[in-house]
C-alpha positions as CSV (number, residue, x, y, z in Angstrom):
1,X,32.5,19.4,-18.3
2,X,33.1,22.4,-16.3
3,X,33.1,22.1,-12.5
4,X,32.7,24.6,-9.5
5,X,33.9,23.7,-6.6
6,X,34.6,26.1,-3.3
7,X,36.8,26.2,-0.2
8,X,36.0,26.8,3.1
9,X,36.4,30.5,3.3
10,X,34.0,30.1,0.3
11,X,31.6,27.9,1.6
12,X,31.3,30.0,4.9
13,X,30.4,33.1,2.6
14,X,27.7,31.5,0.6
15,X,26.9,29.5,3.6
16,X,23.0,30.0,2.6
17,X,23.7,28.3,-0.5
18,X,25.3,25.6,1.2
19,X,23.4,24.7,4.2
20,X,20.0,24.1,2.1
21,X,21.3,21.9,-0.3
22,X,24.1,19.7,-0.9
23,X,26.5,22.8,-2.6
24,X,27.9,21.2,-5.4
25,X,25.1,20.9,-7.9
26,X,25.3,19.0,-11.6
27,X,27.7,20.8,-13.3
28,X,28.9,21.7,-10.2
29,X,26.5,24.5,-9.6
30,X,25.3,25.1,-6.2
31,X,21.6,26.5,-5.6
32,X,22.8,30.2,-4.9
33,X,25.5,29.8,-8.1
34,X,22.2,28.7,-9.8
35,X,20.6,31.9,-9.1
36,X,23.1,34.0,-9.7
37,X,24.5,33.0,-12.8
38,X,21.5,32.7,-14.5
39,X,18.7,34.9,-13.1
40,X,21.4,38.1,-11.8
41,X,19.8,40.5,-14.6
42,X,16.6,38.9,-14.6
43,X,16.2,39.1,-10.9
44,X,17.0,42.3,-10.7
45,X,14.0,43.3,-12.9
46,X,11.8,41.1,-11.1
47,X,9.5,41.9,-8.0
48,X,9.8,40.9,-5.0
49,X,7.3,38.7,-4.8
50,X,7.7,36.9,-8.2
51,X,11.4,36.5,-6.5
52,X,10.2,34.8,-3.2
53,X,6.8,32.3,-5.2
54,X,10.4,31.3,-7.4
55,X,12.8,30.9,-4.9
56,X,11.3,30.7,-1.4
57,X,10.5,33.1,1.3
58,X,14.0,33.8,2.4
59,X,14.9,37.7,1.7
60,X,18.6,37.2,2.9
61,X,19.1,34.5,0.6
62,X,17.6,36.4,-2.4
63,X,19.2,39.6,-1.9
64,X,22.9,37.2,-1.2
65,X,22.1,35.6,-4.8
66,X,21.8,40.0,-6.6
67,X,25.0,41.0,-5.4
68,X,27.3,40.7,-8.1
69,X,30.4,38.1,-6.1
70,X,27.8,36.6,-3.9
71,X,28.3,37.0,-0.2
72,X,26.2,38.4,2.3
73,X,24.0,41.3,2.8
74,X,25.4,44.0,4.8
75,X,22.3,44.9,6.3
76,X,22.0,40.9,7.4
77,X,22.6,40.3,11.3
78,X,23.7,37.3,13.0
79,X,20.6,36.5,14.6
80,X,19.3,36.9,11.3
81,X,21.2,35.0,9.6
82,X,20.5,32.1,11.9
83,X,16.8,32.3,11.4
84,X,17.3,32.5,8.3
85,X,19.2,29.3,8.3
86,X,16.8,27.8,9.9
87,X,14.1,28.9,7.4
88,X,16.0,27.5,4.3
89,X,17.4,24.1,5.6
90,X,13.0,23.5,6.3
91,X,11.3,21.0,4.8
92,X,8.9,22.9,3.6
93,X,11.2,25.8,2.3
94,X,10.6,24.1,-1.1
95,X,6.7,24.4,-1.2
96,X,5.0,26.2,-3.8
97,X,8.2,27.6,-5.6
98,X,10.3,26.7,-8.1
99,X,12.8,24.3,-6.8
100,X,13.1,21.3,-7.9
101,X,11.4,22.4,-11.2
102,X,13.4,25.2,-12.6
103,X,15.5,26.0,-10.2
104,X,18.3,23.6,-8.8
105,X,18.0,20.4,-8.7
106,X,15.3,18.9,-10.6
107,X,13.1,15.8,-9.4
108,X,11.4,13.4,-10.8
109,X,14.2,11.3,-11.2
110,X,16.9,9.3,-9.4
111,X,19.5,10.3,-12.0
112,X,18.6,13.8,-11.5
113,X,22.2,15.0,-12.5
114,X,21.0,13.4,-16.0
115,X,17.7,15.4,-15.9
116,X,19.2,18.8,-14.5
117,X,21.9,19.0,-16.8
118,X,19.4,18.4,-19.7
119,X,17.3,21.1,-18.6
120,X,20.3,23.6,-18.7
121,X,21.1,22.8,-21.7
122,X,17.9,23.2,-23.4
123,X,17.7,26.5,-21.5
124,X,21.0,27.4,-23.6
125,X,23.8,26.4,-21.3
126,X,26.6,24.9,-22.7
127,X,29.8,22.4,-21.3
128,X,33.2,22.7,-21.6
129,X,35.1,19.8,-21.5
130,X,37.7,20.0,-19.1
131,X,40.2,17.6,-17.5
132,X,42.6,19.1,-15.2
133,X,46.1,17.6,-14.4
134,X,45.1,17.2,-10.9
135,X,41.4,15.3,-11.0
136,X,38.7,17.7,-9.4
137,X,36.8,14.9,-8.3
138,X,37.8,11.5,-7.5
139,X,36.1,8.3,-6.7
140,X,35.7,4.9,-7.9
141,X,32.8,2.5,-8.7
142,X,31.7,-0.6,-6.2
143,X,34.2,-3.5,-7.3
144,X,32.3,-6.2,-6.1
145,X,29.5,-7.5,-8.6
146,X,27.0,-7.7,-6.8
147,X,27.0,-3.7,-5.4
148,X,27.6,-2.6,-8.9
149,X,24.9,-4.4,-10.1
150,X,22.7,-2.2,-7.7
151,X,24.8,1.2,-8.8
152,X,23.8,0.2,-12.8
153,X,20.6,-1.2,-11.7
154,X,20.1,2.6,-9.9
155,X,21.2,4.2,-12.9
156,X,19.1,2.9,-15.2
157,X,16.0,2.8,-13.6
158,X,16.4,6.5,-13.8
159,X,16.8,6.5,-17.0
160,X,13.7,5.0,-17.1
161,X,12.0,7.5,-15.2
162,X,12.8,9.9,-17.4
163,X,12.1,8.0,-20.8
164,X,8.5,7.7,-19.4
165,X,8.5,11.5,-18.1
166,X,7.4,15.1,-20.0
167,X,11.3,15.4,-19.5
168,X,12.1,13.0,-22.0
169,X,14.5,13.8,-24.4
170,X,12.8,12.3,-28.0
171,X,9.8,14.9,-27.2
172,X,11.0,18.0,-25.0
173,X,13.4,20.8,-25.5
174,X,12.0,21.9,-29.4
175,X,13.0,25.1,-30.2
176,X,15.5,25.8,-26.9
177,X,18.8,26.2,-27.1
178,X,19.8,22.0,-26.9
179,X,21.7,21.2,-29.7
180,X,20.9,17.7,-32.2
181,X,24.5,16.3,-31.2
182,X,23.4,17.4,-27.4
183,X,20.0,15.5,-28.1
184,X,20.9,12.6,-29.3
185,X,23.3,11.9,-26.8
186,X,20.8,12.0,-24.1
187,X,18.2,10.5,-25.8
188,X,21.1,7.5,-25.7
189,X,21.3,8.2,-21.8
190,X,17.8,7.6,-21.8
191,X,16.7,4.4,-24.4
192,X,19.8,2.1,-23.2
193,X,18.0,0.0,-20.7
194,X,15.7,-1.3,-23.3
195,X,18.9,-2.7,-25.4
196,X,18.7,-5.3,-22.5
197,X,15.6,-7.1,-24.6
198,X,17.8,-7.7,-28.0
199,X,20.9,-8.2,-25.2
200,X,18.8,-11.2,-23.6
201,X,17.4,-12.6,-27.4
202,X,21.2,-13.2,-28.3
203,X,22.4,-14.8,-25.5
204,X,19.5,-17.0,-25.4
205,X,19.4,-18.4,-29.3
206,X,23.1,-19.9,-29.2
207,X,21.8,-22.2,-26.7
208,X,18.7,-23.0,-28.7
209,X,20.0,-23.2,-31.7
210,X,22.7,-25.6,-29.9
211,X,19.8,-28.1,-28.3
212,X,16.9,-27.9,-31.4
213,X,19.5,-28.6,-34.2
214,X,19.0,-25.2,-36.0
215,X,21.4,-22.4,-36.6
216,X,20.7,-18.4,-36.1
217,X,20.8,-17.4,-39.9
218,X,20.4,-19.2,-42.8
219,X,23.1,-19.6,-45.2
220,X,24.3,-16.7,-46.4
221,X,26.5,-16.0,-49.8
222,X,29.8,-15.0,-50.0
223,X,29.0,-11.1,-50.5
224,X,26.8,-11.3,-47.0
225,X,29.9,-12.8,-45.3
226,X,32.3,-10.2,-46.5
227,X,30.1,-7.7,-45.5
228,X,29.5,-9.3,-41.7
229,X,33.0,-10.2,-41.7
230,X,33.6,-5.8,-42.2
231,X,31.4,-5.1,-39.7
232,X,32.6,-7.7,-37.3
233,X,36.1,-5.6,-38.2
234,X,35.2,-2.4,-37.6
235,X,33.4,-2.7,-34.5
236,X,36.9,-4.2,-33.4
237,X,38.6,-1.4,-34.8
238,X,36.4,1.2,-32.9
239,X,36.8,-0.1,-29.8
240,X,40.9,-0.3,-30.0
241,X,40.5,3.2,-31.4
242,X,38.7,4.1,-28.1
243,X,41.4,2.0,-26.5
244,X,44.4,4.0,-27.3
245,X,42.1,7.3,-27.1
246,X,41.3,6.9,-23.6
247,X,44.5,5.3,-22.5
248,X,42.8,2.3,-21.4
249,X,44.4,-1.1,-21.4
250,X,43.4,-4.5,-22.5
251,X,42.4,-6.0,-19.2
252,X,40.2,-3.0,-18.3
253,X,38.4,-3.4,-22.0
254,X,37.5,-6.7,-21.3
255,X,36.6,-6.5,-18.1
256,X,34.0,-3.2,-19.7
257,X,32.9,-5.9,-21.9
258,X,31.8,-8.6,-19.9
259,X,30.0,-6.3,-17.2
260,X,28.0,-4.6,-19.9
261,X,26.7,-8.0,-21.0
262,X,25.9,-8.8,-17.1
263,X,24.8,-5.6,-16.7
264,X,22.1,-5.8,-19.7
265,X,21.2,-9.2,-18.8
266,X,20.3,-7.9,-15.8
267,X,19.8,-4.5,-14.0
268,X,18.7,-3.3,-17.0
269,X,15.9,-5.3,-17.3
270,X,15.5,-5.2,-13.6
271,X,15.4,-1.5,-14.3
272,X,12.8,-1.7,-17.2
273,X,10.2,-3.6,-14.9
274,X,10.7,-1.3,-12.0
275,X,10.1,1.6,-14.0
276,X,7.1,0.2,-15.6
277,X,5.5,-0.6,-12.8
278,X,6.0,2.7,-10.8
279,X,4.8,4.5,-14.4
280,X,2.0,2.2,-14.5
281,X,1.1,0.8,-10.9
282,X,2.8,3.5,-9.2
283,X,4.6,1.3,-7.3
284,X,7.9,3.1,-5.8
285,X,11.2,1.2,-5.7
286,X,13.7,1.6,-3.1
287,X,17.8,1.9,-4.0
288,X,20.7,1.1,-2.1
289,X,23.3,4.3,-2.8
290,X,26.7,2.6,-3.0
291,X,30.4,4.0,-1.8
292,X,32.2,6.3,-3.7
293,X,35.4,6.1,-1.4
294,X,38.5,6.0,-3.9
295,X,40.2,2.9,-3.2
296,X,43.8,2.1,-5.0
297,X,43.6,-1.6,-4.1
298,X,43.8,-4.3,-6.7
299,X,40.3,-5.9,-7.3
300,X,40.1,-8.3,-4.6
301,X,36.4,-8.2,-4.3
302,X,35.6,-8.4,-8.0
303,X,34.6,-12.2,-8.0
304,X,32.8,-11.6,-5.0
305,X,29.0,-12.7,-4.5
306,X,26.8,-12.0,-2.7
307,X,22.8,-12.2,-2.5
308,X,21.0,-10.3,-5.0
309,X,17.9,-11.7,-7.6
310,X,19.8,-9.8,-10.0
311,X,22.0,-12.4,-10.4
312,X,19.8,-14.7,-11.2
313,X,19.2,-14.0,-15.3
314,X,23.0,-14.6,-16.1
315,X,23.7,-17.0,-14.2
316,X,20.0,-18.6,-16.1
317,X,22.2,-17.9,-19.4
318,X,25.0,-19.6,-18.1
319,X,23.5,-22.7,-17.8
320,X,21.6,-23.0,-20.6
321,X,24.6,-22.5,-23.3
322,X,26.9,-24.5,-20.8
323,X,23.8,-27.6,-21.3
324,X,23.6,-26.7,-24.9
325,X,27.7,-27.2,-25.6
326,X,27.2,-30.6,-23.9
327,X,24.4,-31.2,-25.7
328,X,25.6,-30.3,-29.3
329,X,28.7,-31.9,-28.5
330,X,27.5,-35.2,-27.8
331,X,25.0,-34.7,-30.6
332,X,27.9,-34.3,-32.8
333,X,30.0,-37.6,-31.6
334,X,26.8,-39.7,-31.8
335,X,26.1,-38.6,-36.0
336,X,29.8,-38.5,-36.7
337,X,32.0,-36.3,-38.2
338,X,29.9,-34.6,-40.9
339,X,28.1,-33.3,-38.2
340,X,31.2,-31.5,-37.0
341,X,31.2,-28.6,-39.8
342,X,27.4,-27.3,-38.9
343,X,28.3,-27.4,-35.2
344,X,32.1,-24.9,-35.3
345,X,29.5,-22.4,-36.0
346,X,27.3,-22.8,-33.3
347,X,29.3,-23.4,-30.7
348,X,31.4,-20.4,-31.2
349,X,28.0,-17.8,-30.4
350,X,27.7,-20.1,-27.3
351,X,31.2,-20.2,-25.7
352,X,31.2,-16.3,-26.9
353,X,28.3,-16.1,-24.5
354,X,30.0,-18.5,-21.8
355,X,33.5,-16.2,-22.3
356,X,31.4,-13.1,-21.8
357,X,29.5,-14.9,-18.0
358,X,33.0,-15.9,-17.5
359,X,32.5,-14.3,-14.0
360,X,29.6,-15.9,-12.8
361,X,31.5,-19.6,-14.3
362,X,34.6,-18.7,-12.1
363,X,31.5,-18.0,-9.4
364,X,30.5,-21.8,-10.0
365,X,33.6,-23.6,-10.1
366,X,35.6,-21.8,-7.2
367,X,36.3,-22.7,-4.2
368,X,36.1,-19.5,-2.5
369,X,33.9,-16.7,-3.2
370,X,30.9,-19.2,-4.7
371,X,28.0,-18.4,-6.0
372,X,25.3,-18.7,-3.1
373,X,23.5,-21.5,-3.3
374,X,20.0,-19.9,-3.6
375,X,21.2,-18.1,-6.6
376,X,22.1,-21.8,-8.6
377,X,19.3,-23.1,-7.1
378,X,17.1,-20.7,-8.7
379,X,18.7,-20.6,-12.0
380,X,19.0,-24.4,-13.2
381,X,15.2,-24.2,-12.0
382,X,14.6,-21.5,-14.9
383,X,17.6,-23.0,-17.6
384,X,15.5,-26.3,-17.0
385,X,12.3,-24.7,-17.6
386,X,13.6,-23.2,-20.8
387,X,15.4,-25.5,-22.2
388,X,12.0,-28.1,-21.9
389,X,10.0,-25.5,-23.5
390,X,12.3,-25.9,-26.5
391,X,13.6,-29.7,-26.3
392,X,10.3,-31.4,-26.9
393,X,10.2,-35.2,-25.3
394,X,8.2,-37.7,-27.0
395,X,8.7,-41.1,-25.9
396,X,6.4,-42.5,-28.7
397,X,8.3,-41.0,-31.4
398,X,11.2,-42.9,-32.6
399,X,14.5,-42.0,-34.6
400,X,13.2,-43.0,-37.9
401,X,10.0,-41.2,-37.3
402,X,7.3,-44.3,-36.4
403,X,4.9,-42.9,-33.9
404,X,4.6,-45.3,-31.3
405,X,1.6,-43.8,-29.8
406,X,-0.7,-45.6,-33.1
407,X,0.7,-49.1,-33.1
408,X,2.6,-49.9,-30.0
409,X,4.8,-52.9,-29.8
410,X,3.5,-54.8,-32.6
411,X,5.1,-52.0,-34.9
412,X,7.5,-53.5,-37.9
């Protein structure tokens, strides 16, 4: 996607621009580049007042965005420019105009480079991908767990926002210029925190099936396993396709892997609630913004932990299919070996799970970096809870089935 960035001899001549907002818009459009690149003809056939109730009442700053490089009025003055300044960097500059609803960046959102870029394309803009030898911008995501669970968490709690918004992908833009491809893929920027339900379901049912004795699916004919054993394939195949596509190695897969199952488990249900409750409530929810700093150290902070509820549903799936691999284990040595075949099956969804939390394990067992204590606490408290709602305990009911409960001790 195409990028505009400016030096300083730039910047100082579109220093309007500049000063009221943070330059470099989505798409790297700043608010006079806004202006000028798409309202130039239509501006000029507009009246002045139509100009200032859309942009603001700043005539420096209009007449900088109709000439035809940008710059500054040559009729503009120093002293005027600096009240000027002063006018545009006001909080109130925004009132009653256009800004933040057609113009610039749009709000309404805390991913509002998702939500501006979405309006420009339905408006008819279009992106060019674009990757230069030398990056344009560079910067890297929070290594350790717990701040990139806040970054996700951030992320899609906007997507949220704008799921629940007129904005929304599924219902606006008809009959713009956006695209089906272009639709679709932000209507995929926009639905993905709610994959965190099904994301939660199957980490949970390898451990149930593990401590009630009962598998996921029932048996299945040969045809059904060919056909799961393709898909199992291709989705393999896809992702080393992607691999060797985007010149990413092994390691760095995985890694993608697991955090997209902790990231599911967690801010993105985090996100869901949050979202819900400020659509129906109208309860706000603060973010922390994380670092961008580019940092070329080796991940030293991955395992790190620190504080943070959201690390309390993996963790809670953790436990549970750690207990229910002892559980079906010793299940299995008690009954004897024909018990073995039933269980392979089983305990290869769990330890798939386990293998995928291997994070939060290493978190566990360590010796430096563990898990806070607060954090285990709270989690065998809620695998406990779970795994009673599913293991029923009956001390009048025996093995072969006699309810003690009727006849006591005097039963045969």
């Amino acid at each position: 996607m195409i990028t505009q960035s400016c030096t300083n001899h730039e910047l100082s001549s579109n220093w309007i621009g500049a000063i009221h907002s943070s330059y470099t818009l989505v798409l790297g459009l700043n608010r006079g580049f806004v202006i000028a690149g798409i309202y130039t003809e239509q501006a000029s056939k507009t009246s002045p007042d139509e100009l200032e109730k859309k942009f603001g009442q700043s005539p420096v700053f209009i007449a900088s965005t109709l000439l035809e490089n940008g710059g500054i009025p040559d009729e503009a003055r120093p002293a005027s420019l600096l009240k000027e300044a002063i006018q545009v960097i006001s909080c109130g500059y925004e009132d009653k105009t256009d800004w933040g609803k057609e113009v610039g960046w749009i709000y309404g959102s805390v991913t509002e480079d998702i939500l501006t870029g979405f309006k420009m394309h339905c408006h008819g803009w279009r992106s060019v991908y674009c990757i230069p030898k030398r990056p344009a911008f560079k910067g890297s995501a929070p290594i350790n767990l717990s701040d990139r669970l806040h970054q996700v968490l951030r992320w899609a709690l906007g997507s949220v926002e704008i799921f629940f918004s007129k904005h929304c992908p599924v219902w606006y833009g008809y009959g713009g210029g956006l695209k089906w491809l272009e639709r679709f893929s932000y209507i995929n920027s926009v639905v993905y925190p709610w994959t965190s339900i099904p994301l939660i379901i199957y980490c949970t049912l390898p451990a149930i099936c593990l401590l009630t004795g009962k598998f996921i699916v029932p048996e299945i004919s040969n045809y059904a396993s060919i056909v799961f054993i393709a898909l199992f394939i291709s989705i393999a195949a896809t992702g080393i396709i992607e691999m060797r596509w985007g010149g990413v190695g092994i390691d760095d897969w995985w890694r993608n892997e697991q955090f997209w199952v902790i990231g599911g488990v967690s801010s993105h249900l985090f996100a869901l609630f949050q979202g819900l409750l400020k659509v129906l409530a109208g309860v706000n929810t603060n973010f922390t913004v994380t670092s961008k700093a580019g940092d070329d150290g080796e991940y030293s902070e991955l395992y790190l932990f620190k504080w943070t509820s959201l690390l309390i549903p993996p963790t809670t799936l953790l436990i549970i299919n750690i207990v229910a691999v002892v559980v079906g284990i010793s299940d299995a040595i008690n009954n004897g070996y024909e018990s073995w075949g039933p269980l392979f099956g089983k305990l290869f969804f769990a330890l798939w799970v386990i293998v995928h939390l291997y994070p939060f394990l290493k978190g566990l067992i360590g010796k430096k970096d563990r898990l806070p204590t607060i954090i285990l606490v709270w989690s065998i408290l809620l695998a406990s809870l779970l795994t009673l709602l599913w293991v029923r305990i009956n001390p009048f009911l025996t093995k072969d089935g006699l309810v003690l409960e009727v006849c006591g001790l005097d039963c045969d």
